[in-house]
C-alpha positions as CSV (number, residue, x, y, z in Angstrom):
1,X,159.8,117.5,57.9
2,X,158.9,116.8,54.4
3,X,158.0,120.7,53.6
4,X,160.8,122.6,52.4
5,X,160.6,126.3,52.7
6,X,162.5,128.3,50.3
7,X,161.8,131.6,51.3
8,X,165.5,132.5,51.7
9,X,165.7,131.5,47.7
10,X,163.3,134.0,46.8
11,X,164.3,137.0,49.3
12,X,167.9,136.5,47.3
13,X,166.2,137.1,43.9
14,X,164.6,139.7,45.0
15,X,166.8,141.4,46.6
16,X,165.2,141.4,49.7
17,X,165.9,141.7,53.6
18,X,163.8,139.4,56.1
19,X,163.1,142.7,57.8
20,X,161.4,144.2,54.9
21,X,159.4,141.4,54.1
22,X,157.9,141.1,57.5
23,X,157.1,144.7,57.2
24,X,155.5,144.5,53.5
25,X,153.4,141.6,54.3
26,X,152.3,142.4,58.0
27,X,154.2,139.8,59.9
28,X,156.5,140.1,62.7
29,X,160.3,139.4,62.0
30,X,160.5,136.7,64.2
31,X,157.3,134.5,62.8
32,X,158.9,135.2,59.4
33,X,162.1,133.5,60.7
34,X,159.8,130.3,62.4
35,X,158.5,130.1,59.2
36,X,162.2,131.3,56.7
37,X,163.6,127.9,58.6
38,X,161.1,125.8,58.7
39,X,159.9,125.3,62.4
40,X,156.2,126.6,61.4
41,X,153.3,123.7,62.1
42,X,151.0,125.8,60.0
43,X,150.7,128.8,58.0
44,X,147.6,130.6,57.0
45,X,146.8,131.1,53.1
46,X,146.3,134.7,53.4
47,X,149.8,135.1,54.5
48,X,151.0,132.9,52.3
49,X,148.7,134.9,49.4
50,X,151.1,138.2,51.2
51,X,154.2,136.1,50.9
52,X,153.5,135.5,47.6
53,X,152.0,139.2,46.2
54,X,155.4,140.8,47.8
55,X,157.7,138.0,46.2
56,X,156.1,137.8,43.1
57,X,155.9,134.4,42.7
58,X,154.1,131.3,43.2
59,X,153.4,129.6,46.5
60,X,155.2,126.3,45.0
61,X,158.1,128.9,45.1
62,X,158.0,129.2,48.5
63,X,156.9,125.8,49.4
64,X,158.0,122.2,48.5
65,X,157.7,118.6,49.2
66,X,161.1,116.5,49.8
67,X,160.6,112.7,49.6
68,X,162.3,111.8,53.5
69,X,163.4,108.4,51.5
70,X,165.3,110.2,49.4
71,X,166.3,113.3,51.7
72,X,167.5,110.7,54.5
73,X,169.4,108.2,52.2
C-alpha cells in the first residue's frame, strides 16, 4: 500500500501507550492497531482531527505517501 502510517513515530515522541491513545481519542484498542499497522481501507477525518489534537501534530505526521517504484526496488 502506498500510505504509510507513522503512528508508532509519534506515540514514541510522545511518550505515549497505544492503550492511552485509544482511550483519549475514543477508539477501541484494536481499530487503533488496524489502523497503527496499516491494514485500515479508510479512516474518517474526525478521528483523524482526534488523532491529531491528542498527538499534537499534523496529519502529514501521521500519514504519508511511499512511491511503490521506489519502496519495491
Amino acid at each position: 500500500m502506498p500510505i504509510a502510517v507513522d503512528i508508532d513515530v509519534m506515540l514514541a515522541k510522545r511518550k505515549m501507550s497505544v492503550g492511552e491513545l485509544a482511550d483519549r481519542v475514543g477508539i477501541t484498542p484494536a481499530n487503533l492497531a488496524v489502523l497503527k499497522n496499516g491494514r485500515a481501507k479508510a479512516v474518517r477525518f474526525s478521528t483523524l482531527a482526534a488523532l491529531c489534537e491528542v498527538l499534537e501534530c499534523q496529519p502529514g505526521d501521521l500519514l504519508r505517501w511511499e512511491n511503490q517504484d521506489v519502496a519495491d526496488g
